[in-house]
VOBA-1610 file (N, C-alpha, C; in pm, whole numbers, padded with zeros to 5 digits, always signed):
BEGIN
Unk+01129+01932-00784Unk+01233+01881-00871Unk+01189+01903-01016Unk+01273+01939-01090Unk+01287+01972-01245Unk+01169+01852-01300Unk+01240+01724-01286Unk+01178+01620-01355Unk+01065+01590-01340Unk+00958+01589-01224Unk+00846+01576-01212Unk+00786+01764-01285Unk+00811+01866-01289Unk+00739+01909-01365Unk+00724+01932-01434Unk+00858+01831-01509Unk+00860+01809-01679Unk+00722+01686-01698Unk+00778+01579-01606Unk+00694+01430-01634Unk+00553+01452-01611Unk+00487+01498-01524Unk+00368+01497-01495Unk+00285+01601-01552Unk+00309+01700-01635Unk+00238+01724-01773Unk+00276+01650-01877Unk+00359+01603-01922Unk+00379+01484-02045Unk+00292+01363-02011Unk+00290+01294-01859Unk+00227+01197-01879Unk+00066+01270-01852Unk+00046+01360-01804Unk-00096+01392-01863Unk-00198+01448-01929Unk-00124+01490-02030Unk-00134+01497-02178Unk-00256+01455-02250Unk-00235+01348-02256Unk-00304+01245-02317Unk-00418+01195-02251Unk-00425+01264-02095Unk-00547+01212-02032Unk-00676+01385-02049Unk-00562+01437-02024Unk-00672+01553-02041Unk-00750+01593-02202Unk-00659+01561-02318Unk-00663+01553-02444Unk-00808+01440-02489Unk-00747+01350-02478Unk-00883+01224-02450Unk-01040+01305-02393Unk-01001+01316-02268Unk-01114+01363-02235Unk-01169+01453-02268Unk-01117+01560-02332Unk-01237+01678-02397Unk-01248+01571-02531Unk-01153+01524-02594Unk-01262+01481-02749Unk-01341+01354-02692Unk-01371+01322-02578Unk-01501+01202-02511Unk-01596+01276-02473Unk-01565+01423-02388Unk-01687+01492-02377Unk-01778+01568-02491Unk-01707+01592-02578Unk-01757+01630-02689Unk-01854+01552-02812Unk-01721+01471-02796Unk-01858+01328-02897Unk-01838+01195-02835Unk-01897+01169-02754Unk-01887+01058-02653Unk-01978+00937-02720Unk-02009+00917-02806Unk-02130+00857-02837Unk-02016+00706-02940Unk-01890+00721-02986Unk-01852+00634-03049Unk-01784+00524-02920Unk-01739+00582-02785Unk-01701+00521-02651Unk-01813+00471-02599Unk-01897+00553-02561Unk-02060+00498-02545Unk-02071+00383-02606Unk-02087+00330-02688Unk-02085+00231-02805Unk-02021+00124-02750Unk-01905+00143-02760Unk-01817+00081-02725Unk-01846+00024-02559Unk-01863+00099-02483Unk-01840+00107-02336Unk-01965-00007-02249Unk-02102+00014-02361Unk-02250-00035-02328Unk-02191-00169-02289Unk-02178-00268-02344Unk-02181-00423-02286Unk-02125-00415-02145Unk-02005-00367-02097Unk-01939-00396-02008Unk-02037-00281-01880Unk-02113-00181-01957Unk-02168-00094-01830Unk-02289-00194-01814Unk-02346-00252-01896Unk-02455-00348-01906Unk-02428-00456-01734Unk-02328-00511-01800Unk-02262-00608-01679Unk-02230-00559-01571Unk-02212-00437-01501Unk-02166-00377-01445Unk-02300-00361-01389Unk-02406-00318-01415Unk-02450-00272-01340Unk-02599-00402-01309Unk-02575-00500-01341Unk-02625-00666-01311Unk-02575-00656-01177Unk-02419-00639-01182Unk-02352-00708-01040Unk-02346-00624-00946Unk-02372-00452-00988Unk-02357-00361-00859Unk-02516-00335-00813Unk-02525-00327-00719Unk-02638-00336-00644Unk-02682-00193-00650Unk-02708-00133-00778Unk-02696+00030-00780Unk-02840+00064-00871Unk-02923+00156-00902Unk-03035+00170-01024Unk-02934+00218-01089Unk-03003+00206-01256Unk-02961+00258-01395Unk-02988+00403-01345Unk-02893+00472-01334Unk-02910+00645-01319Unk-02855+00731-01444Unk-02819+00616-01542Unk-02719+00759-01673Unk-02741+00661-01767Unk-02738+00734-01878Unk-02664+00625-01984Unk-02557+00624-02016Unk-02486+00534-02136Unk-02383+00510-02129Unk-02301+00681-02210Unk-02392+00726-02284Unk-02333+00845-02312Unk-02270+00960-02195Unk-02355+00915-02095Unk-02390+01021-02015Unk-02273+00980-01882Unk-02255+00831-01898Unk-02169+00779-01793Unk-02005+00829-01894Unk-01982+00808-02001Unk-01876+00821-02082Unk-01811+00938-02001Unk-01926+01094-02086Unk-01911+01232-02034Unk-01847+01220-01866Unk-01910+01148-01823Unk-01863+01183-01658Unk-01711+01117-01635Unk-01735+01040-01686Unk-01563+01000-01681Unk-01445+01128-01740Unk-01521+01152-01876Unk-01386+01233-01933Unk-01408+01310-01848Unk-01483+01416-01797Unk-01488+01526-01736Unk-01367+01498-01614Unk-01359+01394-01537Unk-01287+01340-01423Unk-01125+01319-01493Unk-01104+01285-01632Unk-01012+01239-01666Unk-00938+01453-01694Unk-01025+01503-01773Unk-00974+01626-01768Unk-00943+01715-01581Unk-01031+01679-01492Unk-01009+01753-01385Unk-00853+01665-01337Unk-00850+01560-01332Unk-00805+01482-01265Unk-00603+01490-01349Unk-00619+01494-01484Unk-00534+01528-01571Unk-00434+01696-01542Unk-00532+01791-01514Unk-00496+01861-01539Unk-00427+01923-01383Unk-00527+01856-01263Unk-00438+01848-01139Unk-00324+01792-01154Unk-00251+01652-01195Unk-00148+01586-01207Unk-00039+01710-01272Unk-00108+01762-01382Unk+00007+01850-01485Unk+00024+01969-01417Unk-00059+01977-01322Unk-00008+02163-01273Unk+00040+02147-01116Unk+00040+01959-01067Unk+00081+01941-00964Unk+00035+01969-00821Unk-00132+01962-00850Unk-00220+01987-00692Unk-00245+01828-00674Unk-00219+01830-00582Unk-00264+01688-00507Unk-00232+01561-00638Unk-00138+01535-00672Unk-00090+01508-00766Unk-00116+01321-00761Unk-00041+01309-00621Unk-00087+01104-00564Unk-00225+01115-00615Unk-00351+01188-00567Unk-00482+01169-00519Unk-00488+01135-00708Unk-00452+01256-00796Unk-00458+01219-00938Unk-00436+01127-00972Unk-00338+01099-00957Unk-00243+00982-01078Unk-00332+00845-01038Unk-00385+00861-00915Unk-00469+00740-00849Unk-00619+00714-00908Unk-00688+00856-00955Unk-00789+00857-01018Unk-00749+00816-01173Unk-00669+00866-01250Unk-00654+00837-01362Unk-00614+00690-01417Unk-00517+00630-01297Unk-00543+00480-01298Unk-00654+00422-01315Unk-00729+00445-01195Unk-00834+00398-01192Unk-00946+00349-01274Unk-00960+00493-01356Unk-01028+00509-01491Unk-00955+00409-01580Unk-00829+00431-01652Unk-00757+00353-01736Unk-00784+00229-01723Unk-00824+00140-01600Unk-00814+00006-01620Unk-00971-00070-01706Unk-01028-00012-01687Unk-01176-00045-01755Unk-01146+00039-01952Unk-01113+00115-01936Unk-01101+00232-02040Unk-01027+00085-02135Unk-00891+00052-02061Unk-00803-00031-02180Unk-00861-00220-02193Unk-00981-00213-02116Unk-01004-00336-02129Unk-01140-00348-02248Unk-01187-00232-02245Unk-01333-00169-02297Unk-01255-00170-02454Unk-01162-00112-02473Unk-01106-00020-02618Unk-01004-00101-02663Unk-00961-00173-02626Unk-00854-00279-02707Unk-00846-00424-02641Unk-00934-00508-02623Unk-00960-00610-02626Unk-00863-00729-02764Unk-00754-00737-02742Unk-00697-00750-02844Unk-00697-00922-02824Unk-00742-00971-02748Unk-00747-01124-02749Unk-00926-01181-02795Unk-00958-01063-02823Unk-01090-01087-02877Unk-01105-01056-03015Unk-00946-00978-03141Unk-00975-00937-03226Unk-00926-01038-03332Unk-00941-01031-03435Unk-00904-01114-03544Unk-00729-01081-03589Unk-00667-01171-03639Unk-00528-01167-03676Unk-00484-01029-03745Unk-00614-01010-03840Unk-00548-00905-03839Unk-00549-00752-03793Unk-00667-00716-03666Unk-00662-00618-03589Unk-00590-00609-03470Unk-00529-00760-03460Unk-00502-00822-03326Unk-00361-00712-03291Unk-00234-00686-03339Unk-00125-00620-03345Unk-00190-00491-03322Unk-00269-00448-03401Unk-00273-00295-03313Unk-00343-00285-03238Unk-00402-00339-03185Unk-00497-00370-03048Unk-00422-00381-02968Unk-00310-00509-02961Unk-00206-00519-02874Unk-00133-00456-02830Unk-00073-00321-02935Unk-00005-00194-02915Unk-00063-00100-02864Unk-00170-00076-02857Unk-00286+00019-02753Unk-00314-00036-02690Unk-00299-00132-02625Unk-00302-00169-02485Unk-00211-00197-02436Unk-00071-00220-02482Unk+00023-00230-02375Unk+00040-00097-02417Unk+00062+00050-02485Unk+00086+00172-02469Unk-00012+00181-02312Unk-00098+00116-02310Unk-00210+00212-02209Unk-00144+00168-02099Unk-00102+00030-02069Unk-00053-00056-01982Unk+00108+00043-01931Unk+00136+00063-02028Unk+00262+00180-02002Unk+00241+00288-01905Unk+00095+00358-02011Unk+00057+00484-01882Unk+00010+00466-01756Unk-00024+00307-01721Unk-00121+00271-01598Unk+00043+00285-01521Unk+00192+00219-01560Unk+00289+00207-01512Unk+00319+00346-01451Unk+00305+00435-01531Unk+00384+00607-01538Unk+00305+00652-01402Unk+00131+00624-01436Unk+00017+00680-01325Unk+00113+00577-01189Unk+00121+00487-01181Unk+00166+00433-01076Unk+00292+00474-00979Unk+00342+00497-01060Unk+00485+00577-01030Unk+00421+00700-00942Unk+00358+00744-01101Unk+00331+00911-00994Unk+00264+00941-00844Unk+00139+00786-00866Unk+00101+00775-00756Unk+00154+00734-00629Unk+00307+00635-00649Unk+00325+00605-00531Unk+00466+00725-00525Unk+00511+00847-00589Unk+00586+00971-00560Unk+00536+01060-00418Unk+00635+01052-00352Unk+00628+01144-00192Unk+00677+01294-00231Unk+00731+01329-00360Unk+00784+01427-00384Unk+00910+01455-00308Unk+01022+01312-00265Unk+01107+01349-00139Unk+01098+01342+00005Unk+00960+01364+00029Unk+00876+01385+00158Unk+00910+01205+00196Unk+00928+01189+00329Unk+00913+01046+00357Unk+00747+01016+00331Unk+00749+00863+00329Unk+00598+00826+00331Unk+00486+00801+00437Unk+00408+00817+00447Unk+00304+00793+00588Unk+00320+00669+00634Unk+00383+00551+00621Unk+00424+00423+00652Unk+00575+00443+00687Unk+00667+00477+00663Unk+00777+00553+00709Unk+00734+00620+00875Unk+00668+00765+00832Unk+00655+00816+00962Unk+00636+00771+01026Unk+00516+00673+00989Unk+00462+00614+01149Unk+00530+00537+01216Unk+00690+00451+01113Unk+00706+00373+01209Unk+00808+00415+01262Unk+00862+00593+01218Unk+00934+00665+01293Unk+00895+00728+01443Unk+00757+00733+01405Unk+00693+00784+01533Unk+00686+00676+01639Unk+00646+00569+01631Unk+00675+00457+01672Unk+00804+00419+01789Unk+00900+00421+01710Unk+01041+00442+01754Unk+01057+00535+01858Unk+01047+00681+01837Unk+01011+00793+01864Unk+00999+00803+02008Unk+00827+00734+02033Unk+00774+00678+02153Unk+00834+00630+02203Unk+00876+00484+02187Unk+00926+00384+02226Unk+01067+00459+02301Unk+01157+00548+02229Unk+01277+00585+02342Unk+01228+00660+02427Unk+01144+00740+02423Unk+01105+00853+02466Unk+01059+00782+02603Unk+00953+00658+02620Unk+00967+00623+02685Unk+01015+00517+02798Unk+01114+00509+02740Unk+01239+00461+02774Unk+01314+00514+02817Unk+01354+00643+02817Unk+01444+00766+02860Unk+01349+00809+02994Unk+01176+00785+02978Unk+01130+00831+03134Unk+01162+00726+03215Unk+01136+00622+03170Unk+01128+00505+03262Unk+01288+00502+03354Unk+01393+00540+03277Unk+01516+00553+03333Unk+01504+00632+03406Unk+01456+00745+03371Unk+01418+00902+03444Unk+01361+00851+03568Unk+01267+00787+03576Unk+01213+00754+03675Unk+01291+00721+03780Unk+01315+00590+03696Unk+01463+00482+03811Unk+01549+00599+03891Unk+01612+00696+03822Unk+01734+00769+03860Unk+01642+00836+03951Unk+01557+00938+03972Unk+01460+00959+04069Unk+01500+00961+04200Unk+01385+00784+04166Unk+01408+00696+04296Unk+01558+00663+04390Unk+01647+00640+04257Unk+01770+00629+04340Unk+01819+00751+04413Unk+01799+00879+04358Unk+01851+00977+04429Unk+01770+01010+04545Unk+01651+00973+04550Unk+01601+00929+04702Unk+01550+00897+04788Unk+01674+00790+04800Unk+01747+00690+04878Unk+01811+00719+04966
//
């Protein structure tokens, strides 16, 4: 359809864009990103394997692969699902707007509900079948399916037997 391969390079745009200027100078997100990777990795039962520069880079890199699948339309759900994913730490990390002063507070607020927008758009895209019914659909077509199918033997059967009689 026309509209998804208008929408799904517009909405990922901005993810693939992001991510080359994070892989490039990642060090002002880094910055930013340390407290919450700090905490993060207290509660995950994981060793320190990167730093935060190095964890940044790996994200954008994912946000560009992951971006640029959505916009050219390969496996597009599996995308929009990764780029969520990312976004929800990304908009809690970068506009903390209930933590800023009156007067950073408004544009803080506006970059995060913009982001809150794109988590909406990624959602959409992610739950899009492209038309295709959904795997919760099928199954409970298949379901059905069975169910007459064997129902039609079981009659089959009966008639069988009656013929002989």
């Amino acid at each position: 359809m026309l509209l998804r391969r208008v929408a799904r390079p517009l909405l990922a745009a901005i993810f693939v864009s992001g991510g080359i200027q994070e892989l490039l100078d990642p060090d002002q997100k880094a910055k930013a990103a340390t407290p919450l990777i700090e905490k993060g990795l207290e509660v995950l039962p994981v060793d320190r394997f990167a730093d935060p520069a190095t964890m940044v880079q790996a994200d954008a890199a994912m946000r560009i692969g992951a971006g640029l699948l959505l916009a050219f339309g390969k496996a597009p759900r599996f995308a929009a699902t990764a780029l969520a994913a990312s976004l929800i730490p990304t908009t809690a990390i970068a506009h903390p707007f209930w933590e800023a002063n009156s007067i950073q507070r408004g544009g803080q607020q506006t970059q995060f509900l913009k982001n809150a927008g794109l988590l909406g758009g990624l959602l959409l895209a992610a739950a899009d079948t492209g038309g295709k019914p959904s795997v919760g659909w099928r199954a409970r077509r298949a379901k059905k399916d069975a169910a007459r199918a064997a129902k039609a033997a079981k009659l089959a059967r009966k008639g069988r037997k009656a013929l002989k009689r």
